[in-house]
C-alpha positions as CSV (number, residue, x, y, z in Angstrom):
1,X,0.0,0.0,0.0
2,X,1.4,3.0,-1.1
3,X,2.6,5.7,2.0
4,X,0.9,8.7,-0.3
5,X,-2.2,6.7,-0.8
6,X,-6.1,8.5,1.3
7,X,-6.9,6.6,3.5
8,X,-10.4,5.2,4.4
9,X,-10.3,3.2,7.9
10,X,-12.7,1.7,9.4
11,X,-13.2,0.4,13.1
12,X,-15.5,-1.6,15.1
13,X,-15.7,-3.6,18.7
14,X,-16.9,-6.7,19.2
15,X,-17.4,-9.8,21.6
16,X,-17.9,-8.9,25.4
17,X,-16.5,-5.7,26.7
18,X,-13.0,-5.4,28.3
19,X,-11.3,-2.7,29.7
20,X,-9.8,-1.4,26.6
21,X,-12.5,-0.7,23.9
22,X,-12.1,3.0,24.5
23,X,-8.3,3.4,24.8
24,X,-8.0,1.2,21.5
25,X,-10.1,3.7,19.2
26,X,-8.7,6.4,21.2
27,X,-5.0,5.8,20.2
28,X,-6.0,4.4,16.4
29,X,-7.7,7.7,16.2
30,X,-4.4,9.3,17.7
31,X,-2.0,7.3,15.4
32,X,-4.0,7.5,12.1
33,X,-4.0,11.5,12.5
34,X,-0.2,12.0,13.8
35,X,0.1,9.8,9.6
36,X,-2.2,12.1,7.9
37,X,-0.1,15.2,9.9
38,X,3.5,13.8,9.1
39,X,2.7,13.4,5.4
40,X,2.4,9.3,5.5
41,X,-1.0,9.2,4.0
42,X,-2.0,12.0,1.8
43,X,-6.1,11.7,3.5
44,X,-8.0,10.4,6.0
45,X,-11.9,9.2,6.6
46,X,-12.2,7.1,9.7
47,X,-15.4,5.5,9.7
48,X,-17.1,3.9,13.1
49,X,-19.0,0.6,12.5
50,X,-21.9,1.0,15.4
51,X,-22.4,-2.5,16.9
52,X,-19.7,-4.4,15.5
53,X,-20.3,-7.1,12.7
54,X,-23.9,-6.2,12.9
55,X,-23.3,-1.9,12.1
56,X,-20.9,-4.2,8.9
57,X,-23.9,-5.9,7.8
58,X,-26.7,-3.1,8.5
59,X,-24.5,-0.5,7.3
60,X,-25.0,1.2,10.6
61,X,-22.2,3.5,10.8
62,X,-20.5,7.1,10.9
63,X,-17.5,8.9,9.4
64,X,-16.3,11.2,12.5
65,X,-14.9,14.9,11.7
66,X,-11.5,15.5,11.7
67,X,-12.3,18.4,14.0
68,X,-12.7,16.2,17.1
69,X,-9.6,13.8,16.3
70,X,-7.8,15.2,18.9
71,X,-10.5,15.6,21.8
72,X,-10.8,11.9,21.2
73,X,-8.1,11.7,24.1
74,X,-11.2,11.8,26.8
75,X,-11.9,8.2,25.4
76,X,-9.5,7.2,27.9
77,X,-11.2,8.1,30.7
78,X,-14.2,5.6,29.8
79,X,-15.0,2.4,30.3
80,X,-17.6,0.5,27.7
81,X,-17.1,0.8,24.1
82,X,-17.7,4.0,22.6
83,X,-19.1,2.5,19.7
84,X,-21.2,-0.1,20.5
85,X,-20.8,-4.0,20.7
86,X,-22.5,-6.9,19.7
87,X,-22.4,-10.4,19.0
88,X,-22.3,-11.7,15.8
89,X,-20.6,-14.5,14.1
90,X,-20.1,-14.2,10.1
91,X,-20.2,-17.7,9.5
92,X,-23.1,-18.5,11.4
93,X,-25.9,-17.6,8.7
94,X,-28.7,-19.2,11.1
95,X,-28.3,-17.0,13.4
96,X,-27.7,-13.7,11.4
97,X,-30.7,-14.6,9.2
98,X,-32.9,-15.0,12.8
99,X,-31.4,-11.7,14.2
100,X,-32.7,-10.1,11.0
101,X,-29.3,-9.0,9.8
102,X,-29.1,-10.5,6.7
103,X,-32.5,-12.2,4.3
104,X,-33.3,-15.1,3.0
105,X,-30.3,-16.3,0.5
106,X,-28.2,-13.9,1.6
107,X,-25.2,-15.3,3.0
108,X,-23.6,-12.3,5.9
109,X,-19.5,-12.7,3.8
110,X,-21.3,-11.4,0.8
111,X,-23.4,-8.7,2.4
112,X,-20.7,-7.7,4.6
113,X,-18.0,-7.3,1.7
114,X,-20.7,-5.7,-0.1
115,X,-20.5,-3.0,2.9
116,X,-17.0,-2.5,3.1
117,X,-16.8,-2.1,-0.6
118,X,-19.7,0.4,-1.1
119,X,-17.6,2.6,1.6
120,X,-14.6,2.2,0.2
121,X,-12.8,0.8,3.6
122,X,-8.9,0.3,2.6
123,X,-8.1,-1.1,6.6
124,X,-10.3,-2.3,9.0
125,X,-9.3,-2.4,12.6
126,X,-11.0,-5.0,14.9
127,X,-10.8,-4.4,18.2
128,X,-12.0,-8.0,19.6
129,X,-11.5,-11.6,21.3
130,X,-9.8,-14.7,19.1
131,X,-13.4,-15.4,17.1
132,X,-13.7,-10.8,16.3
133,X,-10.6,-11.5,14.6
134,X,-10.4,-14.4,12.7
135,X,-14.1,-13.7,11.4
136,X,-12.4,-10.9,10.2
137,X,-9.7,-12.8,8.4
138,X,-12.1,-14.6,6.5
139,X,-14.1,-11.5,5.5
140,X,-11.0,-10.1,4.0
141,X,-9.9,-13.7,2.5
142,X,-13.8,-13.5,1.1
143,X,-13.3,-10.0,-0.8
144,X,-9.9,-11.1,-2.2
145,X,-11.5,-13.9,-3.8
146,X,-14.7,-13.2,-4.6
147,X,-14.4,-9.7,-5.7
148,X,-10.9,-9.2,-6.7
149,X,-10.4,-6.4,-3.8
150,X,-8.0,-5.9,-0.9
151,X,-9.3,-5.3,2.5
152,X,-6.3,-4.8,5.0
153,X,-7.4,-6.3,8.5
154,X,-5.9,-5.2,11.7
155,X,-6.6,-6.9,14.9
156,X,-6.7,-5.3,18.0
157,X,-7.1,-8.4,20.8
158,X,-9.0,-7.5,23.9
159,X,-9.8,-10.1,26.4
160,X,-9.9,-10.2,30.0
161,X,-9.1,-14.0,29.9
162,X,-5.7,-13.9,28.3
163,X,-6.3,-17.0,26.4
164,X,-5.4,-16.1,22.8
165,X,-2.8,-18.3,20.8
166,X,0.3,-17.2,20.3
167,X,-0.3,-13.5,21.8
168,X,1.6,-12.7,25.5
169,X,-0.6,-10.6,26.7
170,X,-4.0,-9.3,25.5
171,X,-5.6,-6.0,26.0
172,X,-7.8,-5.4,29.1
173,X,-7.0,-8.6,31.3
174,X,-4.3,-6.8,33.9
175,X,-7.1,-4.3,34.1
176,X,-9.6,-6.6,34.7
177,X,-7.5,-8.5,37.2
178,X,-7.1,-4.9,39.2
179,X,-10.6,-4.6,39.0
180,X,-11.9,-7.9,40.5
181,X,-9.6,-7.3,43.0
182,X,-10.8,-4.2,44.1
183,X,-14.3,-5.8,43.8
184,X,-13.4,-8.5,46.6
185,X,-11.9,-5.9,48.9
186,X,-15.2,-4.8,49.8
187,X,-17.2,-8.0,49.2
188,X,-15.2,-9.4,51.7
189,X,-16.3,-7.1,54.1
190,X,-19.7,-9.6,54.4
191,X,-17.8,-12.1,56.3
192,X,-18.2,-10.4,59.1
193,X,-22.2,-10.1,58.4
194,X,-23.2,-13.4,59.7
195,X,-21.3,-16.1,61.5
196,X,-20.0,-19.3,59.4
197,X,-20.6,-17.2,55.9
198,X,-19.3,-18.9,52.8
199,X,-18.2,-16.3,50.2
200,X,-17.9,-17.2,46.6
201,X,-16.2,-15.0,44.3
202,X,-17.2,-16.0,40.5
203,X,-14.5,-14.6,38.0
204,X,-14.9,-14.5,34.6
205,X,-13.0,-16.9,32.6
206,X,-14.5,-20.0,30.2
207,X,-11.8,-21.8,29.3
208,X,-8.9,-20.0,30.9
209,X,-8.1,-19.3,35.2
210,X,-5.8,-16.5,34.6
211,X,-8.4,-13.9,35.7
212,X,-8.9,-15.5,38.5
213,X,-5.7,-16.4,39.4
214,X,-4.3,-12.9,38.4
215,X,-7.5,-11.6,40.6
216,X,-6.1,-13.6,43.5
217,X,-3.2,-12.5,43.0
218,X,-3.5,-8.6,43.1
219,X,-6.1,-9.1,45.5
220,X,-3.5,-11.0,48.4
221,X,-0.9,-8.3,47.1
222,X,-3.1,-5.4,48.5
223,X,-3.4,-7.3,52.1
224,X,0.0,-7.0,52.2
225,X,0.1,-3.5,53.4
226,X,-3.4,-4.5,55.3
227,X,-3.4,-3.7,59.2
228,X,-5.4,-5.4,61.7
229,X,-6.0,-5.2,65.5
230,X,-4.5,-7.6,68.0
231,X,-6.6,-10.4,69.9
232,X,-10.4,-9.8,70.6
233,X,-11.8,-9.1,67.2
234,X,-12.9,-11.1,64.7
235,X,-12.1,-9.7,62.1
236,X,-8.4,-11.0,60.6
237,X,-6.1,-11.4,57.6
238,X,-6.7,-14.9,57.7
239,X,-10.7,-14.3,57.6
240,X,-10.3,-11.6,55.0
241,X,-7.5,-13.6,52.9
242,X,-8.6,-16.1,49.8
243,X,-8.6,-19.3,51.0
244,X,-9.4,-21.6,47.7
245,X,-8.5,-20.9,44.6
246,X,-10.5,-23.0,41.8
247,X,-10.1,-23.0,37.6
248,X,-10.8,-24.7,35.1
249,X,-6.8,-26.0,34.4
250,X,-7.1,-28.1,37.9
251,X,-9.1,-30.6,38.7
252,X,-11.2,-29.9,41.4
253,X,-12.3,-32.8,43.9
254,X,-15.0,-30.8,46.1
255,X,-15.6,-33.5,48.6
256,X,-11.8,-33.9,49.9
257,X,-12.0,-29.3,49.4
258,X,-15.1,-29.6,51.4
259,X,-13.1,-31.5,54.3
260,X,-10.3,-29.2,53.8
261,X,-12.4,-25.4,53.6
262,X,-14.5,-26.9,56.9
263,X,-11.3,-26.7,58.8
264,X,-10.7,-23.1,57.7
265,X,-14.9,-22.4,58.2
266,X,-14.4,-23.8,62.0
267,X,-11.5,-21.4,62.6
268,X,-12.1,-18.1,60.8
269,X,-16.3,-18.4,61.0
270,X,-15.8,-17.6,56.9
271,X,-14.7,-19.6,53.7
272,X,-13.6,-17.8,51.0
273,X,-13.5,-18.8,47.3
274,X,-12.3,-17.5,44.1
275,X,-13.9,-19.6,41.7
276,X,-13.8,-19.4,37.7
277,X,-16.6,-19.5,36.0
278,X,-15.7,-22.3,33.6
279,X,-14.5,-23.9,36.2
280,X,-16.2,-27.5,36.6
281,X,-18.5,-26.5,33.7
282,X,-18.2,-29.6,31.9
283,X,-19.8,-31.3,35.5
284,X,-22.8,-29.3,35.5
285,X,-23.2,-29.8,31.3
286,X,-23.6,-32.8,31.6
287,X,-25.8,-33.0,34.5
288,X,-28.2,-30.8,32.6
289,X,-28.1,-33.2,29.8
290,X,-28.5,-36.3,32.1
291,X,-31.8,-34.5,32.9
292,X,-32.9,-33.6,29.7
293,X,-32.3,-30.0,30.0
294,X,-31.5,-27.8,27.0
295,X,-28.1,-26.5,27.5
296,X,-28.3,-22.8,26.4
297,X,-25.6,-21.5,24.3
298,X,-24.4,-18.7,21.9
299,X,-23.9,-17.7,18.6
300,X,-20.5,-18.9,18.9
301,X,-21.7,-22.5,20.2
302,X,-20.6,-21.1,23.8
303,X,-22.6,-22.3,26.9
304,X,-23.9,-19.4,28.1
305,X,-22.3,-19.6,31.3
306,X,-24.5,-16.5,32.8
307,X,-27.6,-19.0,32.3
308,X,-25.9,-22.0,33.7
309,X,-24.8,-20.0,37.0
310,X,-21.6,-21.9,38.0
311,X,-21.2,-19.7,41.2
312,X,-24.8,-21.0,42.4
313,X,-24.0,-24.7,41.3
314,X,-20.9,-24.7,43.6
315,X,-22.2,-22.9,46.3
316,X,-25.1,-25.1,47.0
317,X,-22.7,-28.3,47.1
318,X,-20.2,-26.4,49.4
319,X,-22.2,-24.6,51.8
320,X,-23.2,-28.0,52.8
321,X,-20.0,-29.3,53.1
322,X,-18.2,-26.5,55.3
323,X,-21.6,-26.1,57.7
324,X,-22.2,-22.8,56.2
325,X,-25.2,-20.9,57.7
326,X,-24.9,-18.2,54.9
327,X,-23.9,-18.2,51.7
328,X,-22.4,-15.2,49.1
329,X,-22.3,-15.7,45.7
330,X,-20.3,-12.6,44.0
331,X,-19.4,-12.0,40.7
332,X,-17.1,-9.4,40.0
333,X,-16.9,-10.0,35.8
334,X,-19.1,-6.9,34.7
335,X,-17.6,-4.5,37.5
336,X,-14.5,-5.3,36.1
337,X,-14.6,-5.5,32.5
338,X,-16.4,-2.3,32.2
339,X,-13.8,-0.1,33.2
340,X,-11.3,2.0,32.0
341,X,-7.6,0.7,31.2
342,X,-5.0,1.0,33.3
343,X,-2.0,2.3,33.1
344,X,-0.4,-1.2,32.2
345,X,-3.0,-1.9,29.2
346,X,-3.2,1.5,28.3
347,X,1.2,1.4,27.2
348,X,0.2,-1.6,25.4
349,X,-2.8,-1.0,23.8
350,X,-0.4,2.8,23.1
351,X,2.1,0.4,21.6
352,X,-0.4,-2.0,19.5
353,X,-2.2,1.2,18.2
354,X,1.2,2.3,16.8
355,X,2.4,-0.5,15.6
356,X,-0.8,-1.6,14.0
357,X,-1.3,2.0,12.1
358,X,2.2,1.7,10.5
359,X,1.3,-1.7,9.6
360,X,-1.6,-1.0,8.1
361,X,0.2,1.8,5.6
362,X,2.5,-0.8,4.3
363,X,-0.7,-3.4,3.8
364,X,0.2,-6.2,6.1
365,X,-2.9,-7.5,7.8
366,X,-2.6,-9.4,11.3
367,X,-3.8,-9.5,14.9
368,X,-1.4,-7.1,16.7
369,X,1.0,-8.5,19.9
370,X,4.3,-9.8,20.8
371,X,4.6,-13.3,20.2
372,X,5.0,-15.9,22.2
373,X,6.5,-18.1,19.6
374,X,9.3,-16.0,18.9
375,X,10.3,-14.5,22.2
376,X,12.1,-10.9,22.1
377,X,10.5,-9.8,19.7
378,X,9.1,-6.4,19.1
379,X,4.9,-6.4,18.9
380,X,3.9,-6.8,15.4
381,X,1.3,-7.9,13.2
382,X,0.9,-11.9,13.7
383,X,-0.7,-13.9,10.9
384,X,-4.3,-14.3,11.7
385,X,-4.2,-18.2,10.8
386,X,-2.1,-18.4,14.2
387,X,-4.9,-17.3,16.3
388,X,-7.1,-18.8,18.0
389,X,-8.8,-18.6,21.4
390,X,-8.9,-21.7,24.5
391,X,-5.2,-20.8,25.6
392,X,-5.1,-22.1,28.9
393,X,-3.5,-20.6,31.9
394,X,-0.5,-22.5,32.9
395,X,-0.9,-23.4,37.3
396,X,2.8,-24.4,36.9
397,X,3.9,-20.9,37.1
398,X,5.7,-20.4,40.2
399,X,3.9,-17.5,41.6
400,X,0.5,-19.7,41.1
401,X,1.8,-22.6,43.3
402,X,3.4,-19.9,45.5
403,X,0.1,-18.2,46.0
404,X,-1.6,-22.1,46.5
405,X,0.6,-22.9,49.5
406,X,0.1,-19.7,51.2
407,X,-3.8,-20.6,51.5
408,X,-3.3,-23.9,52.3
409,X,-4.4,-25.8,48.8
């Protein structure tokens, strides 16, 4: 792609929200402007897709003024998406038929490509999970081949779970970590509400326990600096510290936990649990299907873990196991997701955004990150047929299996 060449970018979010939807348009916007400025591109159009693939397929969308390129800073200060997300699978013509996004023999590649062609998008930025981005691979394979035309795709990969092949470290989790960790700090606080309490802390995370175990981790950092009275009150670091940690990446025997956690009720008067939501999913599936029950899902084939209610499943078995006389069930996912970046995912998404714009002049599509395949490396634009999501978190990392013998597990 020729450095003198205008310009016409498009950007959209997609998936669930993470906290880094705003920062990420925020510093394309930035990046794309500082081109146009230093004579890299001769013009610009930056055109917002509302909604993500369905504003694509609906046409939905908006060409912001250049005027406000550089208030678009504020956009840090938000959490959310400042365009608008949905879920919406390309590939799955079933569901965008019954969602009213595409008609009858229309297949959602075609009318999509349709889209992007009719507004003239040269680059496309997708600010999304593993599936955002690799549906947009095969939108831009689909107008090369079918129509002859180049559509340059540049992923931007937000996800709270960190789970997405061969990328370190994607946008949003460290934040979301913070966040859930902040969340507990005052959840917490219930233990104290009612003797023998049982607190369960439901992090997000489907096939991956690095939330959780990153939430853990910040969280028992914070007590750290904690100070608490001498002998006569009840309230302690060991009833206010995490005292089970459970995700999806180890197996999780709840009768021999039970015995375990009832030790810890009879002492502190309060269990505490971080639990993944994914974690022990594959229990309560099949369960449901034992029974006959429809397991509800997504467009992407998901179980729709929200519906299934993991945190409830769990707490029902345990509660009975520790001699709980009140149970908690706390999920910290939307709090935390919803925010704004922190100052760790903010330099990253800062150095993605940069990265990403320069690769888009030169016409090299890719889902932007460093690689964990090729270690040292600066971030750059990794070939979307590497990516994929269901990375798990590894419990062999030694600050996991420190933070596991400190509670006991």
């Amino acid at each position: 792609m020729s450095a003198a060449q205008h310009m016409n970018v498009a950007m959209m979010t997609s998936g669930g929200l993470a906290p880094c939807l705003s920062s990420s348009v925020a510093y394309l916007i930035e990046f794309w402007a500082s081109a146009l400025k230093e004579g890299k591109i001769s013009g610009l159009n930056i055109r917002m897709y509302v909604d993500g693939y369905k504003g694509v397929l609906t046409g939905d969308s908006t060409v912001i003024s250049p005027e406000i390129y550089d208030e678009c800073a504020c956009l840090h200060d938000l959490g959310g998406s400042p365009i608008g997300n949905s879920r919406v699978k390309l590939t799955n013509v079933k569901d965008c038929m019954a969602r009213g996004f595409v008609k009858e023999g229309e297949t959602p590649l075609e009318v999509a490509a349709q889209q992007l062609i009719k507004d003239d998008i040269n680059v496309i930025h997708t600010i999304g999970g593993d599936d955002t981005n690799t549906q947009a691979a095969e939108l831009s394979k689909y107008i090369l081949e079918k129509h002859g035309g180049k559509v340059v795709v540049v992923g931007m990969p937000k996800t709270i779970d960190n789970d997405v092949y061969p990328i370190v470290q994607t946008f949003g989790a460290d934040t979301a970590a913070e966040q859930g960790a902040i969340f507990f700090k005052n959840v917490v606080s219930e233990s104290s509400a009612n003797p023998r309490m049982l607190i369960i802390h439901e992090v997000m995370g489907r096939d991956s326990g690095y939330l959780t175990a990153a939430t853990a981790r910040k969280y028992r950092d914070g007590m750290k600096s904690a100070k608490f009275t001498g002998p006569g009150f009840t309230t302690t670091a060991k009833s206010r510290d995490i005292h089970a940690v459970w995700i999806p990446e180890v197996s999780l025997d709840i009768v021999e936990e039970g015995k375990r956690l009832r030790k810890v009720m009879d002492e502190n008067g309060c269990v505490n649990v971080f639990l993944s939501e994914g974690a022990g999913v594959e229990d309560i599936v099949a369960e449901m299907e034992a029974n006959g029950e429809e397991v509800p899902r997504d467009a992407f084939g998901h179980v729709s873990l929200a519906k299934i209610n993991p945190g409830v499943y769990f707490s029902k078995r345990l509660a009975e196991l520790v001699g709980a006389e009140k149970t908690l069930v706390q999920k910290s996912g939307y709090f935390a997701r919803a925010a704004a970046s922190n100052t760790f995912d903010r330099q990253l998404i800062k150095d993605c955004a940069k990265e990403g714009v320069a690769s888009a002049i030169a016409g090299v599509s890719g889902c932007m990150g460093q690689d964990e395949d090729k270690a040292g490396t600066p971030i750059r634009a990794i070939e979307f047929e590497r990516i994929k999501g269901g990375k798990p978190f590894k419990p062999e990392l030694p600050w996991f299996k420190e933070l596991l013998a400190d509670i006991g597990m």
